[in-house]
C-alpha positions in Angstrom: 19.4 10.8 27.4 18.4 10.2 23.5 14.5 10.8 23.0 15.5 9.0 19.4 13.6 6.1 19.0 13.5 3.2 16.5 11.2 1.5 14.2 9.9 -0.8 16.6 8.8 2.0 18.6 6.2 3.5 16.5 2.2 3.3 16.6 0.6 1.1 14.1 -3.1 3.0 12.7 -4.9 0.7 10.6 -7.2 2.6 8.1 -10.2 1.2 6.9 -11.7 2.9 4.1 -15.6 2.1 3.8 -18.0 2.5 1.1 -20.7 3.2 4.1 -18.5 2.7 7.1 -15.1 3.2 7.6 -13.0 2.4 10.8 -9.5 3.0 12.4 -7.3 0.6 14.2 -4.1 1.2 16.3 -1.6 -0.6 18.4 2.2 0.3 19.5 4.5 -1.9 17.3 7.2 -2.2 20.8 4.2 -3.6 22.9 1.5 -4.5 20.4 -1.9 -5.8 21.6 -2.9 -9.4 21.2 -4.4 -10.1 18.0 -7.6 -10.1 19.6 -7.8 -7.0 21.6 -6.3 -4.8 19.2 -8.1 -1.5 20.1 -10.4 0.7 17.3 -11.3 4.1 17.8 -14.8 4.7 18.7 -15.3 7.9 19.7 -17.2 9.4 17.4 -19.4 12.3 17.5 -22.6 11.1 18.1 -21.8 7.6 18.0 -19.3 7.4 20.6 -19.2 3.2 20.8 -19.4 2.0 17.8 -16.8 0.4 16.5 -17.1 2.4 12.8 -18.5 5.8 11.7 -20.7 6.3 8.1 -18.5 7.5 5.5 -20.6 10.4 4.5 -19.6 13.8 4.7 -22.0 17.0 3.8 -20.1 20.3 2.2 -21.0 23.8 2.3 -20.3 26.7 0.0 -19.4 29.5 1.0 -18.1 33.0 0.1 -14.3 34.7 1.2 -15.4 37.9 1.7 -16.4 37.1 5.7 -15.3 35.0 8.7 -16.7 31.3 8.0 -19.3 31.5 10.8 -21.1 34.2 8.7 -20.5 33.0 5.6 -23.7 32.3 3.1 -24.1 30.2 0.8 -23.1 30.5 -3.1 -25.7 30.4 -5.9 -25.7 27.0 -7.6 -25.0 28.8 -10.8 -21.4 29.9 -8.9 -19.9 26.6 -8.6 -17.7 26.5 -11.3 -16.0 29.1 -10.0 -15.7 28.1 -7.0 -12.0 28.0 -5.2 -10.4 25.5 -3.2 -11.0 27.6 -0.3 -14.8 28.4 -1.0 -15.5 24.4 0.1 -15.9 23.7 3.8 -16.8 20.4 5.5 -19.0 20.9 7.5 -20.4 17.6 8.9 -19.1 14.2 8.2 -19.9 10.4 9.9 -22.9 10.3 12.2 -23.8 13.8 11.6 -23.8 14.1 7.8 -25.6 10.2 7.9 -28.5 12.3 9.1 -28.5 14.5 6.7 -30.8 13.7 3.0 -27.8 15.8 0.9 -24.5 14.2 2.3 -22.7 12.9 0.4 -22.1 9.0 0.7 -21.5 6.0 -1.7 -18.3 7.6 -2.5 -15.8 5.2 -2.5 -17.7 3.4 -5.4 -16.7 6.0 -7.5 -12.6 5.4 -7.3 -12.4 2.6 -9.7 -14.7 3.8 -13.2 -13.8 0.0 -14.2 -16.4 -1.6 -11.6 -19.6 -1.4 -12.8 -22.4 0.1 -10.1 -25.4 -1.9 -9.4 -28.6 0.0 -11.1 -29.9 1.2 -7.5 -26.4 3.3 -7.2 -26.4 6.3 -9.9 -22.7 7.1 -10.9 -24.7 10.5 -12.2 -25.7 11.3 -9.4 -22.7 10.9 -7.4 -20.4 12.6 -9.7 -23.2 15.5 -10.2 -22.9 16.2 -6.4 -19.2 16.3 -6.2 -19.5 18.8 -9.5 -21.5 20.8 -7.7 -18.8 21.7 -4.9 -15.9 21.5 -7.3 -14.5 18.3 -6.1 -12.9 15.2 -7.7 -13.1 11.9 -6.1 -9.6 12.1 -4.8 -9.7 15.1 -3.5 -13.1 14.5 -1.1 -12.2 10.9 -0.2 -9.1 12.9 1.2 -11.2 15.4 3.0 -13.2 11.9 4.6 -9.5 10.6 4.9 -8.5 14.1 7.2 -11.2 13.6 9.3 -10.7 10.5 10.6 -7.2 10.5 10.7 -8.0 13.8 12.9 -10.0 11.8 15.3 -7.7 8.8 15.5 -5.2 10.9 16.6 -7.3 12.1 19.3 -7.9 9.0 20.5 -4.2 8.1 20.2 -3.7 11.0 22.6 -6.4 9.9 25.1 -4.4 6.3 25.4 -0.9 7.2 25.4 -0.4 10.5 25.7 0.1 14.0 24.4 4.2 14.2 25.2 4.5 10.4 24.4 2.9 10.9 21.1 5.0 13.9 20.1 8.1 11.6 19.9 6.5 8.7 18.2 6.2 8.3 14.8 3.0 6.7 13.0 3.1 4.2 10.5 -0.2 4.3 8.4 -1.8 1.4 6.7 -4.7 1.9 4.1 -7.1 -1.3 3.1 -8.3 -1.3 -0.4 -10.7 -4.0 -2.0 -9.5 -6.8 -3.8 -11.1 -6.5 -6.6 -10.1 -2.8 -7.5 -8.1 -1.9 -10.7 -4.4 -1.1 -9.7 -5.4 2.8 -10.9 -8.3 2.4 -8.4 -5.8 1.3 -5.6 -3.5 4.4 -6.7 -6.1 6.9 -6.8 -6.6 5.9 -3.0 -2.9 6.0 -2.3 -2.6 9.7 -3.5 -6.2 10.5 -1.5 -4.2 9.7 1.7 -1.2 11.9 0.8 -3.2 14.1 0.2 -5.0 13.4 3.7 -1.6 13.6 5.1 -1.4 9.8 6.2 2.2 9.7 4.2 3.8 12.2 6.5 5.7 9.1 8.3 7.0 7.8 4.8 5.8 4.8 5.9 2.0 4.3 3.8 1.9 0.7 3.1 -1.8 -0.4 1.7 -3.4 -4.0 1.9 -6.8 -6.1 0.1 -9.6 -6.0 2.7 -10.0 -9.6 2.1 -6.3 -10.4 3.0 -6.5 -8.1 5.8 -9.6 -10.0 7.2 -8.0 -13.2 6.6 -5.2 -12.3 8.7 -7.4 -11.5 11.9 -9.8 -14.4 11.4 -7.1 -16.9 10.9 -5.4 -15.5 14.0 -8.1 -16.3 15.6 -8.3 -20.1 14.7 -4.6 -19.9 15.6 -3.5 -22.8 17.8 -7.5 -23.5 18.4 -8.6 -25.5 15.2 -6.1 -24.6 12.1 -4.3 -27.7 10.7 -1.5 -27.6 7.5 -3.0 -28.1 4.4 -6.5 -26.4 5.7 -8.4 -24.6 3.1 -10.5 -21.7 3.9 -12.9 -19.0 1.8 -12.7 -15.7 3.6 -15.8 -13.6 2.9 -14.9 -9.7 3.8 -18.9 -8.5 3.8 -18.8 -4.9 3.5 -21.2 -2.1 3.5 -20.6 -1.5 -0.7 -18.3 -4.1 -1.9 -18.1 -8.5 -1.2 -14.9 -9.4 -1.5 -14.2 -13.1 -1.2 -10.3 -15.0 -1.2 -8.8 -18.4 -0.3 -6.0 -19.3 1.8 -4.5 -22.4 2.4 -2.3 -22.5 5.8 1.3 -23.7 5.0 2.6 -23.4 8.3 1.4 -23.4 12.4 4.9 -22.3 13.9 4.9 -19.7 12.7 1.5 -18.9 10.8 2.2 -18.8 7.2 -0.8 -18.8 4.4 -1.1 -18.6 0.9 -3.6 -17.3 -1.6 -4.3 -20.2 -3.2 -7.4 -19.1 -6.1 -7.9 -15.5 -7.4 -10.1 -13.7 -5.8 -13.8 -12.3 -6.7 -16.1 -9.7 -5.7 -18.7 -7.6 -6.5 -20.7 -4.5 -5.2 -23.7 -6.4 -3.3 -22.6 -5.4 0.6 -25.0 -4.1 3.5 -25.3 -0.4 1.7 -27.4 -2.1 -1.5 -29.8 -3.3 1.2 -30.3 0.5 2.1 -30.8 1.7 -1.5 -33.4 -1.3 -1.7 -35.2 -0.1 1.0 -35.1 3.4 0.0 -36.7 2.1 -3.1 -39.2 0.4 -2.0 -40.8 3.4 0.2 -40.1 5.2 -2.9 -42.4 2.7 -5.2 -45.0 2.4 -1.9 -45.4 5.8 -1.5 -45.2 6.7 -5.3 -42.1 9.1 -6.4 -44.1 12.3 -5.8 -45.2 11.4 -2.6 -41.9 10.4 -1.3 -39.4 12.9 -2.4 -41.9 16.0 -0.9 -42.0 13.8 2.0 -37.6 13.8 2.2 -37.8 17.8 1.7 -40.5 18.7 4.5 -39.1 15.7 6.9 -35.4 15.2 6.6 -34.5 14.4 10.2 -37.6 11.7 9.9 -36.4 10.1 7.0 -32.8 10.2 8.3 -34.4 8.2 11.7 -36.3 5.7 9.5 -32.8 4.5 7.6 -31.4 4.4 10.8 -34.0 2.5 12.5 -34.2 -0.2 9.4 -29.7 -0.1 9.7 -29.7 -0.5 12.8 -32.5 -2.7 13.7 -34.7 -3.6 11.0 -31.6 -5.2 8.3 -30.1 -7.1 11.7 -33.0 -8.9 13.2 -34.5 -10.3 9.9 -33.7 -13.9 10.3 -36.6 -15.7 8.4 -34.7 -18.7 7.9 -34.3 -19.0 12.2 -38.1 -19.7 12.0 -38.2 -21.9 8.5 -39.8 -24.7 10.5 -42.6 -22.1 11.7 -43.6 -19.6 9.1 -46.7 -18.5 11.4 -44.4 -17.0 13.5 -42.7 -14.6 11.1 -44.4 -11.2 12.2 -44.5 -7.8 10.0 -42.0 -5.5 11.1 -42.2 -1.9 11.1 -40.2 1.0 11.0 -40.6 4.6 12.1 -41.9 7.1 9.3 -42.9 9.9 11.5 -45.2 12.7 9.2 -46.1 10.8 6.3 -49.3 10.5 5.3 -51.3 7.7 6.5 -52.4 5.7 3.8 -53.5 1.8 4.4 -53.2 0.5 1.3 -49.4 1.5 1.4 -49.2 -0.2 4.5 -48.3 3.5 6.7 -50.2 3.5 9.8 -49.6 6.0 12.6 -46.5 7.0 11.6 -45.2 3.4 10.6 -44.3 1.9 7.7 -44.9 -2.0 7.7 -42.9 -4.4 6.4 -44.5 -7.8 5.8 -42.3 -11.0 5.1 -42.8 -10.9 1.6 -41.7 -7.1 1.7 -38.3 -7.9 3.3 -37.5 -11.3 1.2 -38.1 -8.9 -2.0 -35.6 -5.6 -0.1 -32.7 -8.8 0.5 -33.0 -11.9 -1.9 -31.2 -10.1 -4.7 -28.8 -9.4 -2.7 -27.9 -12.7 -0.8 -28.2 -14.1 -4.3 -25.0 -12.2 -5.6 -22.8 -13.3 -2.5 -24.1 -16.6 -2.7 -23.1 -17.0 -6.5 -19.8 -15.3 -5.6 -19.1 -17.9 -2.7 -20.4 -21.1 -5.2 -17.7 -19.0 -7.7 -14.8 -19.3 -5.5 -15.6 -22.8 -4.2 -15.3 -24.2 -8.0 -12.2 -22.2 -8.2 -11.0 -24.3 -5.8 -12.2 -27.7 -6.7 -10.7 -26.9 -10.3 -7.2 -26.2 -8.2 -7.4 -29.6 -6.2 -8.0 -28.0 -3.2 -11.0 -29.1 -0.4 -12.2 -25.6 1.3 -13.1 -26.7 4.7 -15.4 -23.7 5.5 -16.2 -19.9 4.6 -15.2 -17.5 7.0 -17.5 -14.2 7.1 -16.0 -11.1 8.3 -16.9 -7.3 8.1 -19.8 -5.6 9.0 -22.3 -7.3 7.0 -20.5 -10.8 7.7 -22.0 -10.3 11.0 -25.8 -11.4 9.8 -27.6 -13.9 11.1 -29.6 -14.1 8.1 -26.9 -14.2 5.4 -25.1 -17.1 7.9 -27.9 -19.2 7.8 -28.8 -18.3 3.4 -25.1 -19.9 3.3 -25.4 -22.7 5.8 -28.8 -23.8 4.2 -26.6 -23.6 0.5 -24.0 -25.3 1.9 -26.1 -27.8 4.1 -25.2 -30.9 1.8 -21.5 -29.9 0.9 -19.6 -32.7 3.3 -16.9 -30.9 5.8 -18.2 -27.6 5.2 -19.1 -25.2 7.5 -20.2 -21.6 7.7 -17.9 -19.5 10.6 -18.4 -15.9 12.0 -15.2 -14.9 13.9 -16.0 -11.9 16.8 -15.2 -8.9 15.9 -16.1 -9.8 12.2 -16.7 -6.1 11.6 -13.8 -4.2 12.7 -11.7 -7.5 10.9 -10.1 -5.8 8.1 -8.9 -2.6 10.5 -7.4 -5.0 12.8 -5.8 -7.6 10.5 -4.2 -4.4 8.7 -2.5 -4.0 12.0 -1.6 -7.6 12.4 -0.1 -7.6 8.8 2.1 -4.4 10.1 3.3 -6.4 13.3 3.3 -10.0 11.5 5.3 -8.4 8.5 4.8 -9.6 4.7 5.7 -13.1 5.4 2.6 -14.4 7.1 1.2 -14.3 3.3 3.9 -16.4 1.2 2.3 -16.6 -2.3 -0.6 -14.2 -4.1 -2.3 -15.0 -7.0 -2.2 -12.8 -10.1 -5.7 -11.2 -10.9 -4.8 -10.6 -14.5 -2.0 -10.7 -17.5 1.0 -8.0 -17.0 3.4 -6.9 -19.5 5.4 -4.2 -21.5 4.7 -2.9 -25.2 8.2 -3.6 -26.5 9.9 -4.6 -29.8 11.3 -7.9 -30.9 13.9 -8.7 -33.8 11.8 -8.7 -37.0 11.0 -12.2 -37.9 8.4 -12.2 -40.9 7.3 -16.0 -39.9 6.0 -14.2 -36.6 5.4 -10.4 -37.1 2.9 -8.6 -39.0 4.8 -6.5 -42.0 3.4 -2.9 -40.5 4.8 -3.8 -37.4 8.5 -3.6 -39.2 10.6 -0.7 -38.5 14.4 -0.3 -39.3 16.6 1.1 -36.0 19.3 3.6 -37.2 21.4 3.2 -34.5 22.0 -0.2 -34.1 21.5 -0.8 -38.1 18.8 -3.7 -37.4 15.0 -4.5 -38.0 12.7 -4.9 -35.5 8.9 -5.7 -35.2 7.5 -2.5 -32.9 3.8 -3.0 -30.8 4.4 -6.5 -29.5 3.7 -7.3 -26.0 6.2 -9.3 -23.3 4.0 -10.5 -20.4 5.9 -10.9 -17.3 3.1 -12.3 -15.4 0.1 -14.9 -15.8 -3.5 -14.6 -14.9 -4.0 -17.1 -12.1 -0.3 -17.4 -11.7 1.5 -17.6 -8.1 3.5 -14.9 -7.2 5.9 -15.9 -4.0 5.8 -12.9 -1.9 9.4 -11.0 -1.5 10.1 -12.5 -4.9 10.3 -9.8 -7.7 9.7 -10.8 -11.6 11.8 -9.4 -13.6 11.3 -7.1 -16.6 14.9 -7.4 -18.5 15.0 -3.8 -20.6 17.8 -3.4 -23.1 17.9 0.1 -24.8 20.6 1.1 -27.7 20.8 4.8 -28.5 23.2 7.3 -30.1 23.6 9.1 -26.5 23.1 8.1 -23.4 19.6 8.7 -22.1 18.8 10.6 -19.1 15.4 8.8 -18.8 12.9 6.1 -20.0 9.3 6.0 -19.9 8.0 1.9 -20.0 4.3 1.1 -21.2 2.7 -1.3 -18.8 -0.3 -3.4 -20.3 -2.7 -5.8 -18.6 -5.4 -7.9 -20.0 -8.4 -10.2 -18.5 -8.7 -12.6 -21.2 -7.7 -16.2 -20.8 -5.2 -15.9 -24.0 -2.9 -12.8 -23.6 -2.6 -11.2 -27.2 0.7 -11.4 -28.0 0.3 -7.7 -30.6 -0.7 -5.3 -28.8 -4.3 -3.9 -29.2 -6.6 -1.9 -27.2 -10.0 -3.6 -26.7 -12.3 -3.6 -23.1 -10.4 -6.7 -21.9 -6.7 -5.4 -23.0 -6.0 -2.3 -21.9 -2.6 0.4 -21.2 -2.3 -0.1 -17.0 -0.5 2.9 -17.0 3.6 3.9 -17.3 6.7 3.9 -15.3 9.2 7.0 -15.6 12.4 5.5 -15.4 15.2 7.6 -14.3 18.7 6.9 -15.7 20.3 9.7 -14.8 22.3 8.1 -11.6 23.3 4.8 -13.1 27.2 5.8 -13.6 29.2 6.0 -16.6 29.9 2.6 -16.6 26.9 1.0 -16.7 26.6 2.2 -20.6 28.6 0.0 -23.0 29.9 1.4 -25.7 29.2 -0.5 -29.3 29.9 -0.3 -33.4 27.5 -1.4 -35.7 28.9 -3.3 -39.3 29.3 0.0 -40.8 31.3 1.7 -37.7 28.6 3.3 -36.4 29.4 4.2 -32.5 26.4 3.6 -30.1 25.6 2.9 -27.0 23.5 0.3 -25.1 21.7 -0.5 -21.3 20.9 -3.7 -19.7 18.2 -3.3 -16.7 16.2 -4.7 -14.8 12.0 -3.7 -13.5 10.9 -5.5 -10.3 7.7 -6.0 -10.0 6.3 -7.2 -7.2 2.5 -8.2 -5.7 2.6 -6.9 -2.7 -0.3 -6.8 0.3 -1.8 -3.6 -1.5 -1.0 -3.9 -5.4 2.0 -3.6 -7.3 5.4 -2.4 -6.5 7.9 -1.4 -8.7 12.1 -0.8 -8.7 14.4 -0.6 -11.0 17.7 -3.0 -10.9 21.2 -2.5 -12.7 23.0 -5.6 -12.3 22.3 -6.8 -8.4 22.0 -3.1 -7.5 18.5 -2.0 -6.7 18.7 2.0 -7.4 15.8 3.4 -6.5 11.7 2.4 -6.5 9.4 3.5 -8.8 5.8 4.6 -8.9 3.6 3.5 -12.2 1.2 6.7 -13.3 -1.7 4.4 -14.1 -4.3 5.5 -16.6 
């Protein structure tokens, strides 16, 4: 009997990619679970049941001469010639959390084009990964190995070693909204590298749409109506994405995106380098960094302790009606140096009211103006949001439900949800996106401008005079550096619906290939010349091969004088897809092959 099997019969892993936490989902596409008990792998090493591990990992140098177990450590003044093989990982999640030199935060670093809040040093990030010879790619790939090592283990555990050696996996990577397209491709290549392509199946998706799809799920046949309008708020560890949706269809689900969405780095993590400050600034700078390097463990049990405990029962607003009540809280700072007037006592550091308000109201000020951003948006597109749904890890706050409920208190209709599960959301809606398919989202909405740098026929009423160039093989004049946009900011893109980019080249020979200049801009105008500025910008280019197209899709043409040439007519699709753009390349009706942009 065959052991072949077919696409239906292969194991769905949903990859989410954290800026502090990062978590896997899985389900088998022939039997998948319900939307709401779609499994997540929590076996970690020392932190077996939870339903995420820290995305931290902690290298060591070492030298080649000896078996790794005996290995010692390189000089400092060695790194730049270190070797691939000279860098080890040698702890990563829980393990490296607890460690003062991991390294963490590092997701922030994929797109150069967000800009870090001034708690979060982009120095110092990229000053540690100098130091062990690694790009950003390349070490998000080495996080990327080790958890799709650990999913597989648990993938073992539920099905089976021998049925897992017939079964193919089909890998889905979430990416924030808000990225850059280059950002989203410089996390595509860091899972080939990781190996996650090995299936030829990667498909990436927005956190944001991925959450959307598990919350609304949720709401499914419970209290969704047509026409509903929700704000999804995907609270992460780094990164607040926020999106709306507007549900089209019950039977079956189908949504749209019906406002661009927003973001901005002000998730859980921020609330961690706040705190970290603030010790630092009690203590005095001295004080606290001998303190780190005599007492790592200690300091590694006092983040944990305000993580796990201290960030997630601060609720000041639950006891607004009673401010007496609000008690200091403390958190463990075991060997520091008692000092009263710091507020350290017996090995505690205490954290009045006032203390806490100052660690989180920056903070729940930025998602707040980002949720007040995206309700306008709406307003201004004739839509009535009926609620903002919070999901992710930091969507699961008590406090930041009720700073939104109290904002929203006199907005009529309007109410603040928390879906369960809200922090494994965007691993499992990844899933549900693989089982639903691309049709449960019917319509995206454009972030930015997209076009080509092309040439038009020379028209002197339109085109700047050093523009003008004169094309010897067709004999005609033509304005070079202008820009065709294809796509609108703001504009509705109906997914499965490709624009197109109609290319027509004329050359002396036929070509064997064709490189296209893709351009994007943020302002509200798109230039119509192109020019580089911070807001218009190259995207990145598209090699097109032509080799494959057949003789006779060139036509053969004379100019006036006789001249023999010949020209191409093609198409680009372009497509905005769960995860970014997607590209092919089309020769009449014929699709002959997809392409890939190399983005700048």
């Amino acid at each position: 009997m065959s052991t072949a099997r077919g696409k239906k019969d292969t194991i769905i892993v949903g990859v989410d990619f954290g800026t502090t936490y990062s978590g896997v989902s899985y389900t088998f596409r022939g039997k998948p679970d319900p939307s709401s008990e779609i499994p997540v792998v929590r076996g970690w090493q020392e932190g077996t049941g939870c339903d995420k591990v820290p995305t931290q990992l902690k290298y060591e140098v070492s030298s080649e001469a000896t078996p790794l177990p005996s290995r010692k450590r390189c000089a400092a003044g060695s790194y730049a010639d270190l070797k691939a093989a000279d860098v080890h990982v040698v702890k990563w999640g829980f393990p490296a959390s607890k460690d003062k030199g991991s390294i963490q935060m590092l997701k922030l670093l994929l797109d150069p084009q967000q800009e870090l809040p001034p708690y979060v040093s982009r120095t110092q990030l990229e000053s540690q990964l100098k130091q062990i010879g690694r790009g950003v790619v390349e070490a998000t790939a080495d996080f990327l190995d080790k958890l799709k090592t650990q999913a597989l283990e648990a993938l073992d555990k539920r099905y089976g070693k021998a049925f897992m050696a017939t079964t193919k996996i089909d890998y889905i990577l979430t990416v924030p909204a808000v990225w850059s397209d280059a950002a989203k491709d410089a996390t595509l290549r860091a899972a080939e590298m990781a190996g996650l392509h090995k299936s030829r199946n990667l498909q990436m998706i927005t956190e944001p749409e991925a959450a959307a799809l598990y919350a609304l799920k949720q709401m499914e046949g419970v209290t969704l109506t047509v026409g509903d309008t929700y704000i999804i708020a995907d609270c992460g560890g780094g990164t607040v994405d926020q999106i709306s949706y507007e549900v089209i269809s019950l039977d079956p689900l189908r949504i749209k995106e019906c406002a661009a969405g927003t973001g901005g780095i002000c998730g859980s993590g921020m609330l961690n380098m706040r705190f970290e400050e603030h010790v630092k600034a009690r203590m005095g700078v001295a004080s606290f960094e001998d303190y780190c390097e005599k007492n790592p463990k200690d300091w590694g049990r006092c983040i944990e302790h305000f993580e796990l405990r201290t960030k997630r029962d601060f609720n000041p607003l639950a006891l607004a009606q009673h401010p007496e009540d609000m008690d200091d809280m403390s958190v463990p700072l075991a060997g520091a140096k008692e000092d009263a007037s710091s507020g350290i006592e017996r090995n505690y550091l205490i954290l009045t009211p006032d203390n806490l308000n100052s660690i989180f109201r920056p903070v729940m000020e930025s998602i707040v103006r980002l949720a007040d951003e995206q309700y306008n948006l709406l307003i201004e597109e004739g839509k009535t949001p009926k609620g903002i749904i919070l999901v992710g890890g930091f969507g699961e706050s008590n406090h930041l439900f009720n700073v939104l409920k109290l904002h929203f208190v006199e907005t009529k209709d309007f109410e603040v949800l928390q879906p369960p599960n809200a922090w494994s959301a965007v691993a499992r809606g990844a899933v549900i996106h693989c089982i639903e398919g691309d049709n449960l989202v019917q319509a995206r909405i454009a972030r930015h401008h997209y076009g080509v740098v092309t040439r038009f026929a020379y028209d002197p009423t339109k085109h700047s005079r050093k523009d003008c160039i004169f094309d010897e093989d067709d004999e005609k004049w033509y304005a070079e550096n202008q820009v065709q946009w294809y796509v609108k900011k703001g504009q509705s893109m109906p997914s499965g619906t490709p624009i197109l980019l109609p290319f027509h080249f004329a050359s002396s020979i036929k070509l064997q290939s064709e490189v296209i200049s893709l351009v994007v801009s943020d302002e509200d105008e798109a230039p119509l010349e192109w020019s580089h500025t911070a807001r218009t910008r190259t995207l990145g280019t598209i090699q097109v091969n032509l080799e494959n197209l057949g003789n006779g899709k060139w036509k053969k043409r004379k100019t006036d004088t006789g001249r023999k040439f010949v020209v191409l007519d093609y198409n680009v699709g372009m497509s905005l897809g769960s995860g970014g753009l997607v590209f092919d390349v089309r020769v009449g009706e014929k699709i002959c092959g997809s392409l890939r942009a190399k983005y700048d």
